[in-house]
N, C-alpha and C positions, 0 to 999 in steps of 0.2 A: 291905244286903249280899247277901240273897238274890238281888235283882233284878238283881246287877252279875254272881253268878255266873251267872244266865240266862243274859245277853248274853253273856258271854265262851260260853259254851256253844254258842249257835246261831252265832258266829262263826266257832269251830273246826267245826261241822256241817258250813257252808256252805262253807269252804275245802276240809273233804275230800270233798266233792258237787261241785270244780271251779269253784266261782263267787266264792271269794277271791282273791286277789290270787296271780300265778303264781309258782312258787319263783323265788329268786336262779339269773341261768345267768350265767356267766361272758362277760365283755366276747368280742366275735372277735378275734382274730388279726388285724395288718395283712395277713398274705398271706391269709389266709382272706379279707378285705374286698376287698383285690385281685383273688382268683378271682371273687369274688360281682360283682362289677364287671363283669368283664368277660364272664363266665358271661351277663349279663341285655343284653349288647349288641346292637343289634338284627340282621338279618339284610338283608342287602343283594341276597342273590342273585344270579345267575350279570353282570356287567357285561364289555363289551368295547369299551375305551377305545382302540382303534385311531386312528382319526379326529379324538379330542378334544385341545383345543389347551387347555390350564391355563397362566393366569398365577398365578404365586407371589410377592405381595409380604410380606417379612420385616423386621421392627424389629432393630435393631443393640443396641438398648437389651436386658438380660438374655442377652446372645451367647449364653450354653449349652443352656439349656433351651429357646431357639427352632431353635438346631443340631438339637438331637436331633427335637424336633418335623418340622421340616423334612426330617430325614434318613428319618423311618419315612413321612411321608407323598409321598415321592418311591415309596422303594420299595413301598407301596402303589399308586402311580399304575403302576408297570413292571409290577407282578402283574399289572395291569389293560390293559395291551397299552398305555399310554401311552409312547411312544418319548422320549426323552430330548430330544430334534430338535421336540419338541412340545410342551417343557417351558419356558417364560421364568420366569427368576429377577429380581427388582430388588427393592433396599430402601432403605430411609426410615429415618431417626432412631429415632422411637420410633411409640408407638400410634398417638398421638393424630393422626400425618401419614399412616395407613394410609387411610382413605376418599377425600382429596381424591385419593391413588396409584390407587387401587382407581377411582375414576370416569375419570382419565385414561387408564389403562388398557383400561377398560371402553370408552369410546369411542373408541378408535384401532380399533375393530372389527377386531382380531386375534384374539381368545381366545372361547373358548366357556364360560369361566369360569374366576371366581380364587379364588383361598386367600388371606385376607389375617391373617398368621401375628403374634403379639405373646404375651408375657407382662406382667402387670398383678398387683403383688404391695400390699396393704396395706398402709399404713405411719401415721404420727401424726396425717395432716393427713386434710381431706375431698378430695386431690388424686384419690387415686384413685377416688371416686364418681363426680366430675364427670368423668374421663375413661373410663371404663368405661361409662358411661350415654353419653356424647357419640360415643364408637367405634361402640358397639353400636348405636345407631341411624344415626349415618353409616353406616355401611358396608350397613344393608338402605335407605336412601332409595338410596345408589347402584344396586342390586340393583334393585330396584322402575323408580327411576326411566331405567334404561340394556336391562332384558330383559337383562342379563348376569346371572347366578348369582354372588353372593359368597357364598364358606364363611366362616364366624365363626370364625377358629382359634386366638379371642385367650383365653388361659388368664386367668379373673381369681378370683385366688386368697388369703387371707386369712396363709399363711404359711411358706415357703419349704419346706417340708413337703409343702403340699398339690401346689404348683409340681411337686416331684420326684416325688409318687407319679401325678403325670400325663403325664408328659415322659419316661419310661422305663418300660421293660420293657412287662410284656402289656398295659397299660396307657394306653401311652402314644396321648394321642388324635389324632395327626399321621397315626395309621393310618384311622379314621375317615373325618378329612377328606379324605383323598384318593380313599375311597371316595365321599364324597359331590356332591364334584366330578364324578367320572367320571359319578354320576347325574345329577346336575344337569343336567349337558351334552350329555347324551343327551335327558334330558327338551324340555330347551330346541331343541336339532337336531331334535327330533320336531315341534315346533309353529310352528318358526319356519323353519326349513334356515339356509345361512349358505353364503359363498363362502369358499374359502383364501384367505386372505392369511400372509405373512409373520409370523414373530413379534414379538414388544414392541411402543414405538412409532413404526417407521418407515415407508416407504410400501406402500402395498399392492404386491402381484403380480395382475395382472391377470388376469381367467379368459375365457381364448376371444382371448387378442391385444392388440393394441392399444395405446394409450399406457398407461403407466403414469402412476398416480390416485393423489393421496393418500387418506388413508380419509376417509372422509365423517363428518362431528360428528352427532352427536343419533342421530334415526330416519329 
């Protein structure tokens, strides 16, 4: 008995000397989790996206949350001096047909970089592993394999919840990626340069004259 009152004794010591276990604090707040989100976002820095040509491929599949997504990272790109005239839009079914878009795109040698935009939400089956792992690495073999820049801008997300607390308000990460874009593309025009052409995928416009070319495949 004595020995049990010790311990209990040097237990209580030790918690009030700070080395016990820390009091009960209350859960956060979702908007406090939201500030703290976005409070720890990183810092992009002065960009000027004049010049930069973004392709934007979007999934039809989840229409709303890729809406707004799409919405904050357009006007992200304008903040960014990206003209609208410099913006190509086209979409695809769902996720899983985003990289085969993203590499055609990539090589019609229009765009100095794309957004390729999806929502991917859990559900009963291992559907969504297999296509979440299969986007995710398409879409960087495109990336790698084309010297085009692709943004990841596919939400994959565990439950309709987490969907909205990232598709809206301060939040929402369509703003990010438009930022990132604009880096990207600059990154990339710094190492590489690149000629104007026309947007999406039709022929190019020639620089300096001449016949008109289609774009060229590969490198």
């Amino acid at each position: 008995m004595l020995h049990l009152v010790l311990v209990v004794f040097a237990v209580l010591c030790l918690t009030a000397q700070g080395f016990g276990p820390a009091p009960f604090a209350a859960p956060r707040s979702t908007s406090a989790l939201r500030a703290a989100l976005h409070a720890s976002s990183i810092d992009f820095g002065p960009l000027d996206g004049t010049s930069v040509r973004v392709g934007i491929i979007q999934t039809r599949w989840n229409p709303a949350p890729v809406a707004s997504l799409i919405s904050s990272c357009r006007s992200s790109l304008s903040a960014l001096n990206v003209s609208d005239s410099n913006v190509f839009v086209t979409t695809v079914p769902g996720a899983y047909e985003l990289p085969y878009a993203a590499r055609l795109l990539a090589l019609s040698g229009t765009v100095d970089v794309i957004v390729a935009c999806g929502v991917l939400v859990k559900g009963d089956t291992m559907h969504f592993e297999y296509i979440a792992e299969a986007v995710s690495k398409g879409l960087m073999d495109v990336s790698l394999g084309t010297n085009v820049p692709v943004v990841f801008g596919v939400l994959t997300c565990l439950t309709d919840e987490q969907v909205t607390a990232r598709s809206t308000g301060e939040n929402n990460h369509g703003d990010g990626w438009g930022k990132t874009a604009v880096e990207m593309a600059l990154l990339r025009k710094e190492a590489m340069g690149t000629n104007k052409k026309q947007m999406g995928f039709g022929e190019a416009i020639p620089v300096g004259g001449g016949e008109k070319k289609a774009p060229s495949i590969g490198f």
